[in-house]
C-alpha positions in Angstrom: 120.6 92.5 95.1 122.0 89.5 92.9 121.0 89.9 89.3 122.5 88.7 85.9 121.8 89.0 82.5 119.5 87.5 80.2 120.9 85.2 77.5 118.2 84.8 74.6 119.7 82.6 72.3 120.4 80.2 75.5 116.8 80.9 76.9 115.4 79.3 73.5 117.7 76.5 73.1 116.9 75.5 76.5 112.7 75.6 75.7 114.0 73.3 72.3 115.8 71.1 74.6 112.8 70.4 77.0 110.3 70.4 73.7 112.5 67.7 72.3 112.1 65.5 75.6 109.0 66.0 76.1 106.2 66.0 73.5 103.3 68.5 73.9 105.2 70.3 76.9 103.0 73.4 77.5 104.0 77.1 78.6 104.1 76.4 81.9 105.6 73.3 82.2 108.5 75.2 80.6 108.1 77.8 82.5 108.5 75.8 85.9 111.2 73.7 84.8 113.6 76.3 83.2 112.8 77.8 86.7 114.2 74.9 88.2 117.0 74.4 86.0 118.2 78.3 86.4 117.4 77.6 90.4 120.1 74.2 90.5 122.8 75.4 88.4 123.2 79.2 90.1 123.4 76.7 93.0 126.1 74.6 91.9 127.6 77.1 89.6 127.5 80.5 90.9 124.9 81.5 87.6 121.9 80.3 86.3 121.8 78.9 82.8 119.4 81.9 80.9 120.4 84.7 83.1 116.4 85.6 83.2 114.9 87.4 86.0 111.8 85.6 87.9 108.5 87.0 89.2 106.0 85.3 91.3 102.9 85.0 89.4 100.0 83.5 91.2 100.7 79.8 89.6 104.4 80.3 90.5 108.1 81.6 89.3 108.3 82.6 85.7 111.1 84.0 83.4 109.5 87.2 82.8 111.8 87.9 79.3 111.6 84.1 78.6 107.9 84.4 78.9 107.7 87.2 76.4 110.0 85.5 73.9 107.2 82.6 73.9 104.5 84.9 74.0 105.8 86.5 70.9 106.1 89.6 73.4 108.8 92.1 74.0 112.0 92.4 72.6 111.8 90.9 68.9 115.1 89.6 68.8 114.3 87.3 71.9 111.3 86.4 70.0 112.8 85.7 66.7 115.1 83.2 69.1 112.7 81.6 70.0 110.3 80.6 66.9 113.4 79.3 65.6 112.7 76.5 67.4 108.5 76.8 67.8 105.9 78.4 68.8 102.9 78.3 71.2 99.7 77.1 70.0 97.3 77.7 72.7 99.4 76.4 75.6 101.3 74.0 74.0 105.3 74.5 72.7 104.9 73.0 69.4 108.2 72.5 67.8 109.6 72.5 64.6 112.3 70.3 63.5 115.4 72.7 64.3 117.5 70.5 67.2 119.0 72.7 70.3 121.7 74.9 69.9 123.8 72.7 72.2 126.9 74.9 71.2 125.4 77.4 73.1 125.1 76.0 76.4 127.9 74.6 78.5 128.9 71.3 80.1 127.6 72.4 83.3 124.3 73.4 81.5 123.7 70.7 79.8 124.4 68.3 82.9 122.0 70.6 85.2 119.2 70.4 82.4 119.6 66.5 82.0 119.2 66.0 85.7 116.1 68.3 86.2 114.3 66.6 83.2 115.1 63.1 84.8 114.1 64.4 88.1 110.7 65.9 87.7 110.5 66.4 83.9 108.0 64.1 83.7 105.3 66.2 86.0 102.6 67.7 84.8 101.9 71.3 84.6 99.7 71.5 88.3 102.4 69.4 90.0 105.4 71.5 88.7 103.3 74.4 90.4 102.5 73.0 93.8 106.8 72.4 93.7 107.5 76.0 92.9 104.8 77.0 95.8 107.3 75.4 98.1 110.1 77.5 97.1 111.0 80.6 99.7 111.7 83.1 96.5 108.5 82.6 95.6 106.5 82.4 99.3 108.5 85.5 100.3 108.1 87.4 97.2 104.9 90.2 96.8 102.6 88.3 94.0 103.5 89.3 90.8 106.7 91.3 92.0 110.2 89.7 91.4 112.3 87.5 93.1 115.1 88.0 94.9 117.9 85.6 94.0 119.2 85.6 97.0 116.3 83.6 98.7 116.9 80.9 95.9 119.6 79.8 98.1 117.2 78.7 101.5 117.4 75.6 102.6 120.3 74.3 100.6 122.7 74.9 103.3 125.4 73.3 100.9 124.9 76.0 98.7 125.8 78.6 101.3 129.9 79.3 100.0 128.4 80.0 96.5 125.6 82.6 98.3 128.6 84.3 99.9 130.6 84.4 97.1 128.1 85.8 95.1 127.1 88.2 97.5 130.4 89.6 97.9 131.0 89.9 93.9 127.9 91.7 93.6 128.7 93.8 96.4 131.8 95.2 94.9 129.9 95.9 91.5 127.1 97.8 92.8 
């Protein structure tokens, strides 16, 4: 199975990067769109941008460690990453005025992130769901188990070199 590692300090500076494009985002509107993000550049790239692993909760993917961190849940570190750029009240990220880390995220991530925003950053919370319902990670996974990476990759036939790759670098590792 395809898995990769969690990146905190990317994970937060990617919620500060959405929070500063969008005013009042909530919890799960981050939630989806990181999703979406992650889902488009392991596409393109071969990785996605936080490394987190996804489960299919009943109102769709979510980055279970992200989730933590902005729950002020699990590891602390990931959480300390995280209020250094803001903090839930209620649903809604509110953030401080700490800009992104852009240091911290590459070219590639910062092009994937742009282009998701522009896309459908501008949904709100129930629509960004019904999306991530259409995904086959999330149809095929057992609710509230994880998703396999690997399904990520249906339907984008142009993405099906990277899936191979992938599979095969994994393959040797495990």
């Amino acid at each position: 199975m395809i898995s990769f590692t969690f990146k905190p300090k990317k994970f937060a500076s990617v919620v500060a990067y959405l929070a500063e494009r969008r005013s009042g985002i909530t919890k799960k509107e981050l939630c989806k769109l990181v999703f979406f993000a992650d889902k488009e550049h392991l596409l393109r790239y071969g990785r996605p941008i936080t490394g987190d692993r996804y489960h299919a909760l009943e109102q769709g993917p979510v980055p279970t460690q992200g989730l933590d961190a902005l729950n002020e849940k699990g590891d602390p570190d990931n959480v300390a990453e995280v209020l250094r750029y803001g903090k839930l009240d209620g649903w809604t990220f509110c953030r401080n005025d700490r800009p992104p880390d852009l240091k911290v995220l590459s070219k590639s991530d910062l092009k994937v992130l742009a282009e998701v925003f522009d896309r459908i950053g501008h949904l709100p919370a129930w629509r960004l769901e019904e999306l991530s319902h259409m995904e086959p990670a999330w149809e095929q996974a057992a609710r509230n188990g994880p998703m396999d990476f690997e399904l990520f990759f249906e339907g984008r036939d142009e993405a099906a070199a990277m899936k191979a790759i992938l599979l095969e670098e994994h393959a040797r590792v495990a």
